[in-house]
Backbone as CSV, one residue per row, in Angstrom:
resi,resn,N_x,N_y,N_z,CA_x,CA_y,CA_z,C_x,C_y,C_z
1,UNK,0.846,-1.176,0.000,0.000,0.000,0.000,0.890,1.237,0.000
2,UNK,0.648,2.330,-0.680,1.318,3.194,-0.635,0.804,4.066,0.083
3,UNK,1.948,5.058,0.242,1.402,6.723,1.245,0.078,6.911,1.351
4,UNK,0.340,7.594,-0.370,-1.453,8.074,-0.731,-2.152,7.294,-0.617
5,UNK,-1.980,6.402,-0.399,-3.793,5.698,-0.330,-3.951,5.171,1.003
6,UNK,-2.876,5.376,2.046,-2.689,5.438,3.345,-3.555,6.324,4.202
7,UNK,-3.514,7.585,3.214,-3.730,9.133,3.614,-5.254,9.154,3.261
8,UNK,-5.367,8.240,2.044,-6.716,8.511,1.465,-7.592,7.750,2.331
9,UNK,-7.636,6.582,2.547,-8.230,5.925,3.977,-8.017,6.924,5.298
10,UNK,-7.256,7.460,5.911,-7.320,8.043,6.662,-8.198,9.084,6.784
11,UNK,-8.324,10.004,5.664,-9.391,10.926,5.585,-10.763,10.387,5.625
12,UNK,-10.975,8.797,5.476,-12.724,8.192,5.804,-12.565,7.511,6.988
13,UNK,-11.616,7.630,7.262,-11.635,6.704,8.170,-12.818,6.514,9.137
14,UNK,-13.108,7.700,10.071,-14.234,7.877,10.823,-15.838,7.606,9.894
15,UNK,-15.689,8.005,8.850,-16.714,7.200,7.962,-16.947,5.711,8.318
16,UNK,-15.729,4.851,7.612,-16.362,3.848,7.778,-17.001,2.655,8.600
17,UNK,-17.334,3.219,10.007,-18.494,2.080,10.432,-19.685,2.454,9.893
18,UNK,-19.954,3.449,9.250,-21.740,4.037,8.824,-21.568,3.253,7.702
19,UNK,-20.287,3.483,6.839,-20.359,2.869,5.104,-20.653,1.634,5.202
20,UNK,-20.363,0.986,6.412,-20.403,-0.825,6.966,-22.093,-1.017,7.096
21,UNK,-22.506,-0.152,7.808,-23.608,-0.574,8.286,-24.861,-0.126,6.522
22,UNK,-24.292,0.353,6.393,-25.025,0.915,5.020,-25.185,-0.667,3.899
23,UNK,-24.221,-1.013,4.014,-23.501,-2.298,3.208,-24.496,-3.519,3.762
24,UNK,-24.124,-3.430,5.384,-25.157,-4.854,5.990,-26.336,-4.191,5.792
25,UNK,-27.100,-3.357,5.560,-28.772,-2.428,5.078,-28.895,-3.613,4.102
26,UNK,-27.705,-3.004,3.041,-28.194,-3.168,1.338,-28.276,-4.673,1.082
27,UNK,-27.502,-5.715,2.204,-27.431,-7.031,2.016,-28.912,-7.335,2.767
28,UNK,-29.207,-6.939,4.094,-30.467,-7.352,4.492,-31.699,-7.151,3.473
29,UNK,-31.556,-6.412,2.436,-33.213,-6.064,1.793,-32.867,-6.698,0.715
30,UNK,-31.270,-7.306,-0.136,-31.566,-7.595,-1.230,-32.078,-9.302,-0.211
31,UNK,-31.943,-9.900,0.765,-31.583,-10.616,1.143,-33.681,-11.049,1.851
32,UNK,-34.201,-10.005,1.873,-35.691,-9.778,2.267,-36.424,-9.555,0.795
33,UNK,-35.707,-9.265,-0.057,-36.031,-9.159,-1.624,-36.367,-10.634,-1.803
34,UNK,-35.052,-11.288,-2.054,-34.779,-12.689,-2.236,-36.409,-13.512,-2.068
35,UNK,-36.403,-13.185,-0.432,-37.366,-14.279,0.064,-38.871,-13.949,-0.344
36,UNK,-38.780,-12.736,-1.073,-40.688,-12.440,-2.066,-40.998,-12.470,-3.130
37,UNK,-39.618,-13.078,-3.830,-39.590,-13.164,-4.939,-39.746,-14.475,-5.566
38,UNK,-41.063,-14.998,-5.706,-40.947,-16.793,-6.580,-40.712,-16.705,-7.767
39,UNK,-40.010,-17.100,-8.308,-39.365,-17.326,-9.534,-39.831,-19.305,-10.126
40,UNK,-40.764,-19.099,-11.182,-41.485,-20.169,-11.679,-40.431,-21.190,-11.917
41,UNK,-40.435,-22.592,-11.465,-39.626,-23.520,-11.341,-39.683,-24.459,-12.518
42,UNK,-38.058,-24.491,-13.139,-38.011,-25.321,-14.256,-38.792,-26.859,-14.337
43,UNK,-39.130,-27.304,-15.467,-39.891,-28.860,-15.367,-39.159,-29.762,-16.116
């Protein structure tokens, strides 16, 4: 890893537990999506 992108994480740093929790959101609803969705079963 270099400097800059050392520096560049550092500047989110305090960001990312929200960007985390944003992430486990987007997995819980595609994941609540999933389970309303029947999809007609091959024969």
């Amino acid at each position: 890893m270099t400097v800059n992108e050392v520096k560049e994480l550092l500047k989110i740093y305090y960001d990312i537990p929200q960007m985390i929790d944003e992430e486990f959101a987007t997995i819980r609803h595609c994941e609540e999506m999933k389970n309303t969705i029947n999809l007609p079963h091959g024969q």
